[in-house]
N, C-alpha and C positions, 0 to 999 in steps of 0.2 A: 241921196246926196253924196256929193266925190268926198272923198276925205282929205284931208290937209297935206301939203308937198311933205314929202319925205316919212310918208307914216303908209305908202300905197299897200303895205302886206302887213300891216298891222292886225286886220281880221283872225288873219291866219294864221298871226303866230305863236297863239296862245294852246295851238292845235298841233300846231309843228314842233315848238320845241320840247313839248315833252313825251312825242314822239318818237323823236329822232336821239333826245337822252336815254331812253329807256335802254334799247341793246347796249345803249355804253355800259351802262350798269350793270350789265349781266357779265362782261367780260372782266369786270373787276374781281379782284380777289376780297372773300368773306370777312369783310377787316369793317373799320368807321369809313374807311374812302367811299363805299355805296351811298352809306346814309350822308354823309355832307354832300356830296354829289346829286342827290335827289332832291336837299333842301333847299341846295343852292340852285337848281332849274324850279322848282317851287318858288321859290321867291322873284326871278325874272317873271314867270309867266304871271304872278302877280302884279307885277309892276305894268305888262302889257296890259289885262282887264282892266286895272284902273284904268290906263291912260284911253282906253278901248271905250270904257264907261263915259268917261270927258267929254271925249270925241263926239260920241251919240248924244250925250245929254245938253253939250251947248251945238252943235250941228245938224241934227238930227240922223233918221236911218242908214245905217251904210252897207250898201252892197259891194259885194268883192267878188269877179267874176275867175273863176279856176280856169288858167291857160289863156286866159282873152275872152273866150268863151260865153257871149251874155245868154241871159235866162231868153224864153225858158229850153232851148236848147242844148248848151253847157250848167255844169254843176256852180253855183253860185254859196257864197254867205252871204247872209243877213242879216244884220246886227241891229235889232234896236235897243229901247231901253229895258222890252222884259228879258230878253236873253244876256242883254249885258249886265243884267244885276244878275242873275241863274251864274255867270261867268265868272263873277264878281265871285261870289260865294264859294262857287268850287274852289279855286285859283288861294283864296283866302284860308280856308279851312285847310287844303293840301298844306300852306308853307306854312300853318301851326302843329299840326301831325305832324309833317317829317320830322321837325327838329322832336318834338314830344316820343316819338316811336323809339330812338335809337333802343334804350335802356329796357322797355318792353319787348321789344322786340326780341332784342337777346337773349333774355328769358324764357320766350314762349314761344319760339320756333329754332330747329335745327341750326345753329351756326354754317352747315356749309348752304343755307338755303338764303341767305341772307341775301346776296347779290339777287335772288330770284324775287326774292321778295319787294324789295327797292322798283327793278322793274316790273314787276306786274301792278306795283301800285301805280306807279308813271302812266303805265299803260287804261290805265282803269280811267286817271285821270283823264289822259288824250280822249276817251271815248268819252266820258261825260263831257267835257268841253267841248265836241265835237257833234253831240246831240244837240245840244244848247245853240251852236252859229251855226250850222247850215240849213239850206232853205231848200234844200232837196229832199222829198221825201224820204227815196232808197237811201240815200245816204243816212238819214237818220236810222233808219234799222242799222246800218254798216256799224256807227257808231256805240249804237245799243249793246252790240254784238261785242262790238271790243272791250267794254265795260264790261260786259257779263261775263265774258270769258275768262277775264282777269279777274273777276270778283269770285267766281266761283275758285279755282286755284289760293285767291289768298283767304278764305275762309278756311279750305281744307287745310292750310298750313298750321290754323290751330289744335291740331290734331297730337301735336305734341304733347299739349297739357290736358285735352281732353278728347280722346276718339271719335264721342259725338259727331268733334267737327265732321269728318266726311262724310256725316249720314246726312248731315246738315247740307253742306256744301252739293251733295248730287240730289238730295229735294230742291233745292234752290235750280241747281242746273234744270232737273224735268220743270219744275211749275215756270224758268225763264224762258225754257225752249218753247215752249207753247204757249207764254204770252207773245213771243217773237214770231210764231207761225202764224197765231191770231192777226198781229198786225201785219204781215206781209200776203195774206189772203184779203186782207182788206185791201191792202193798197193794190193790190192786183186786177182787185174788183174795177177798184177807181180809174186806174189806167187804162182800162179796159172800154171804160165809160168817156172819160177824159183826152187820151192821150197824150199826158204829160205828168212830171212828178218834182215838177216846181211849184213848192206850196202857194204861192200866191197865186202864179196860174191854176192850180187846181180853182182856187175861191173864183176867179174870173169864170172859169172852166162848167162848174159846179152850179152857177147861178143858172145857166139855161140847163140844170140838170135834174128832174122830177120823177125817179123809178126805181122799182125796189131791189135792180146793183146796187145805187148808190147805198140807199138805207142799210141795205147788206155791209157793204164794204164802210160804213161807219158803225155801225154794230161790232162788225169783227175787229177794226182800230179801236175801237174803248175799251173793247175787251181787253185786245193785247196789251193797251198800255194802262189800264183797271187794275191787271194783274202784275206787272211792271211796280208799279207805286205801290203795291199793297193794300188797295181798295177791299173794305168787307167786301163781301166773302172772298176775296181772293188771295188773302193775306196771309196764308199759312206759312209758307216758308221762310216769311220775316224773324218770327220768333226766336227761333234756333239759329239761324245763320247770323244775327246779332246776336246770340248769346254764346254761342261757342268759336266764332270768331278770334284771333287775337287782338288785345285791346284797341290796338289802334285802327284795326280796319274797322273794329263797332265803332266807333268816333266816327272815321271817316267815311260811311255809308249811311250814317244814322244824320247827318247833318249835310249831306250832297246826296247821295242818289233816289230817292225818291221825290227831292223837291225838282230835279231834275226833270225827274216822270211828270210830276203837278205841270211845270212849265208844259211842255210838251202834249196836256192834256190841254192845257189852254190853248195851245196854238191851232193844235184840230180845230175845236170845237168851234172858236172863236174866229178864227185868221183863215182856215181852209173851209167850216162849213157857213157857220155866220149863221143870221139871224134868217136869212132868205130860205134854209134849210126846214123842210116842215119838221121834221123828226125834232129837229132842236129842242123844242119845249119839254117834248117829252123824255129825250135824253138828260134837260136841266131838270126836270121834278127826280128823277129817279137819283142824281148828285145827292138832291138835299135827302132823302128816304136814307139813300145809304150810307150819308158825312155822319145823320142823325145818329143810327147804327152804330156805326164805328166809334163814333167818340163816346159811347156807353158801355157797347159790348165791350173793346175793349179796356178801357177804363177800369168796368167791372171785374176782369179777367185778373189786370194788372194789381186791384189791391189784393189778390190771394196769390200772387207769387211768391215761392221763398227764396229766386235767386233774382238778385238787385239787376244785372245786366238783361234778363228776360222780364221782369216790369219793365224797364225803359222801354223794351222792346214794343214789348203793348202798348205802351205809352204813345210811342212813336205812331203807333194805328193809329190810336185813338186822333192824335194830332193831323194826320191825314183827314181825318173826319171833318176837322176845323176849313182846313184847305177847302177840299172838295163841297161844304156846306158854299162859303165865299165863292167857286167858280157858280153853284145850282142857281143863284141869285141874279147872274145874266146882267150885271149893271155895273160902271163901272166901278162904284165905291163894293160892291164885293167884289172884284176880280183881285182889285186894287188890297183889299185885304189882305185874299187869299196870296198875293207876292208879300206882303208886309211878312205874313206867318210864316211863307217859304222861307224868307231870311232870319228871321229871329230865332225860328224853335230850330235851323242851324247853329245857330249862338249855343243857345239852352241845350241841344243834346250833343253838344261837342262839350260843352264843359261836365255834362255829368258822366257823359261816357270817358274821361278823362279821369276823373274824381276815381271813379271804379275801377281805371284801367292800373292808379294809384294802389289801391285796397289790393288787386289783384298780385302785382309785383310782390309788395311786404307780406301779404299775409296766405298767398295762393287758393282764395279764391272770393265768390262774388256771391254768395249766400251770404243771408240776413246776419248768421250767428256770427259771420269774419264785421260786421259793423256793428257791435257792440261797444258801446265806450268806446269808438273812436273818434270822438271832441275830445278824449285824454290821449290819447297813443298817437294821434298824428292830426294835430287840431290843423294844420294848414290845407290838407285835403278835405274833414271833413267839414270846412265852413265853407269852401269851394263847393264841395256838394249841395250842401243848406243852401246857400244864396242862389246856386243854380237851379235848384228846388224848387228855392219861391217864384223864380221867374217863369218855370214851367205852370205853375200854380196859378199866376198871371198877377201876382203881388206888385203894385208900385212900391218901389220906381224903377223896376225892370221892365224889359222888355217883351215880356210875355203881356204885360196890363194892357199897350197900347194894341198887339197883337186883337187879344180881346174885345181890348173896348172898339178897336176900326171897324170888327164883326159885328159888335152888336150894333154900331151905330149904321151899317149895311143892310142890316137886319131891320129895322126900323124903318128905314127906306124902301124897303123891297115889298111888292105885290107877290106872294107867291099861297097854293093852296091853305099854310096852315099861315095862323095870323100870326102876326110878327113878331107880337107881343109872347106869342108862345114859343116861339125862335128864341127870343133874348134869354126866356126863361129858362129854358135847354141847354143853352149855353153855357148861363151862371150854375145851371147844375151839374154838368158835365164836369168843371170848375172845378165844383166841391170835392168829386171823386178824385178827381186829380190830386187834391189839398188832402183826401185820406190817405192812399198810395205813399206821396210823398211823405206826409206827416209821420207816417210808421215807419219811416228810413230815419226821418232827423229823428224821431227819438228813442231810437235803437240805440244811436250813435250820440246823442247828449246825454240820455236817461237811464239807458241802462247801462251795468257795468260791464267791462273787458272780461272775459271768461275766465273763471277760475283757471290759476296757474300760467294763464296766459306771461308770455314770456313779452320784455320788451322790444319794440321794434321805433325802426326811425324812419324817418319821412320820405318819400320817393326824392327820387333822386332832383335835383335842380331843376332841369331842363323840362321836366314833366311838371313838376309844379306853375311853374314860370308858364308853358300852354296852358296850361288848366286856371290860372289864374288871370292868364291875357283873355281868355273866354270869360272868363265874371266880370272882368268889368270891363266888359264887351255888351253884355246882357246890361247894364245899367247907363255905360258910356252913349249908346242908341235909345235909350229913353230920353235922355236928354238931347239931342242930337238927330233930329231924324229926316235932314235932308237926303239922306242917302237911302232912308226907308222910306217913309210914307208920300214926301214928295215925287220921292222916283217912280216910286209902284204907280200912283195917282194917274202920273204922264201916260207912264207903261201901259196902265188899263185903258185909258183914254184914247193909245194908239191904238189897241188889239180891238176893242169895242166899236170903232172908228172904223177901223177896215170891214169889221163883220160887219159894220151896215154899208158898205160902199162907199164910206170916204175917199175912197180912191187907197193908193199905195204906189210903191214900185218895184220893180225886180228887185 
């Protein structure tokens, strides 16, 4: 569908403008002009995804063709409503980081790096953004590419407070570079078979397609992007590069770029391979095997952590597991889930990776023994933490519960090998572990005391509370409130489930 007069480049320019800010920002001098500068293109390009989201949700899909150019010849967007909530998300979480970073920032990376840093985050965003709208396959690697490349760089900048970071940062490089060779062998497969790398024409393309390139070249794409999102076993690199990260880039990858991957993992499987696909089934059992996995294994991992920003970390798998359970289900009340979750546990681990990025500043660092008796030292972070806790925990009347409860009630619905009733069970158990993890955080931080001698300290600074606490009740504000979650997702699965059976579409 055409989009409304006077909005023709709207697609595009939630991709463009930050961009084309980013160099600006390098050429500034290491002062506050970076960081307002960055907050203030975060905030535009937010304002475009909503109006973006509008668009699509009372008009339906909008294609945007690059140069004139239509599919599947020229490079196209495509907007609907699962990638406009993916845009939604990024776009939202960026312009509560920027203003939240200034003061961490400061701290925990080299003052003349600051201008670098402002742009490489710009830039991380443009490529997540730009994974999320386009409808051309290669470009989605191009995109990946640009996010990775800039993610890798602002991990290594927390190298200031902890060396780590760069061991971290170049395992992350090797295990992205070869989820990125994995999918561009695949998509090479495809092309190969196909000739063309416009994802919908692939799905058109694909349907008279029955041999083992293709099966190949969808093996190799899961993998690359399995590994992308940090799918068991492939998750290794997650760990450390959220934990030795500086604060605000764990915020800002722990809540956009793996939910990024989820979408992206939809759009294959669903929108490019679809239901016509034999492998299909078998690539949906092997989702649910290893959502199961992950949201145990790590889970488990995570209550024996002693550093709080590497449980999240785990955490974070574990919450993959939930996603990827939602897509194994093949219907739409799980697809629809699994974007419910996309967006919410962004809620949930931006407020706690905030909470922590807090503890971090005051107290220099993110071990168990720095949250001791802090409900007395700085009770405004740590109830920020707790409430984001319970959310993750899936406590009403946060946003983690309905998270939960749309799975289980997808769960109930769904035919698949193990019965569903042992699915629900899974889930509330997985739950529980979650509820230990957390629970030995709040009461570290309620119950026990601040360390002998420990010296007084005061609350982070404004502007970090103020993000950290727009994210809590953010986490409850969508509990009550969820035309923008459950509704949207509902539509979104509806469309992608839609097309993988041949409802038709458009460029």
């Amino acid at each position: 569908m055409s989009i409304a007069p006077g909005l023709e480049h709207l697609p595009a320019l939630p991709v463009v403008i930050p961009m084309i800010a980013a160099p600006v920002a390098l050429l500034m001098r290491p002062s506050t002009t970076p960081w307002l500068w960055a907050s203030i293109v975060s905030w535009v390009t937010l304002i475009c995804t909503i109006m973006l989201l509008d668009q699509v949700w009372h008009s339906g899909p909008i294609v945007y063709e690059m140069g004139g150019w239509a599919a599947p010849l020229g490079i196209t967007y495509y907007i609907d409503l699962a990638n406009a909530l993916v845009m939604l998300l990024v776009a939202a979480m960026a312009s509560v980081v920027f203003p939240y970073a200034r003061t961490s920032v400061e701290a925990e990376i080299d003052r003349r790096q600051i201008p670098a840093f402002y742009t490489a985050l710009l830039i991380c965003m443009t490529g997540l953004l730009g994974v999320a709208a386009t409808g051309d396959a290669f470009n989605v690697f191009v995109f990946l590419e640009i996010s990775s490349l800039s993610t890798y760089a602002l991990v290594a900048m927390g190298a200031r407070r902890d060396r780590r970071a760069l061991t971290a940062a170049f395992n992350y490089l090797i295990m992205g570079t070869i989820g990125a060779t994995f999918y561009v062998i695949g998509l090479g497969l495809l092309y190969q078979s196909t000739g063309t790398l416009n994802l919908l024409d692939l799905h058109q393309q694909l349907a008279n397609q029955d041999n083992k390139v293709v099966e190949a070249g969808f093996a190799f794409i899961v993998t690359g992007i399995g590994l992308k999102l940090a799918m068991v076993p492939l998750h290794l690199w997650l760990p450390n590069a959220y934990c030795f990260a500086p604060s605000a880039i764990s915020a800002f990858l722990a809540a956009t770029a793996t939910k990024v991957q989820i979408y992206l993992m939809l759009r294959y499987v669903f929108t490019v391979f679809g239901f016509e696909f034999p492998f299909l089934e078998v690539a949906l059992n092997a989702f649910l095997i290893l959502g199961i996995t992950g949201m145990f294994y790590a889970s488990i991992v995570a209550v024996f952590r002693d550093n709080v920003k590497q449980m999240l970390a785990y955490s974070s798998i574990a919450q993959i597991g939930y996603m990827l359970l939602g897509i194994s289900f093949g219907t739409v009340d799980g697809v629809a889930a699994s974007l419910i979750h996309v967006f919410n546990h962004g809620l949930m681990k931006a407020a706690l990776f905030m909470g922590v990025g807090c503890v971090v500043l005051r107290l220099g660092s993110s071990h168990f023994h720095a949250f001791k008796g802090l409900a007395k030292r700085m009770p405004w972070t740590a109830w920020g933490l707790i409430l984001s806790g319970l959310s993750l925990v899936g406590v009403p009347p946060t946003v983690g519960f309905i998270s939960k409860f749309q799975l289980m009630e997808a769960a109930f619905q769904t035919s698949t090998f193990i019965d569903p009733l042992l699915v629900v069970l899974l889930i509330g158990a997985s739950s529980l572990l979650a509820a230990v993890y957390i629970g030995r955080l709040i009461y570290a931080m309620v119950l026990e005391q601040p360390p002998e001698g420990a010296e007084k300290i005061t609350e982070a600074p404004y502007t970090m509370r103020a993000a950290l606490w727009l994210m809590v009740i953010a986490n409850f504000y969508f509990f009550f409130h969820t035309d923008l979650t459950v509704d949207v997702a509902h539509q979104a699965a509806e469309s992608l489930i839609c097309t993988s059976a041949g409802c038709g579409g458009a460029y």
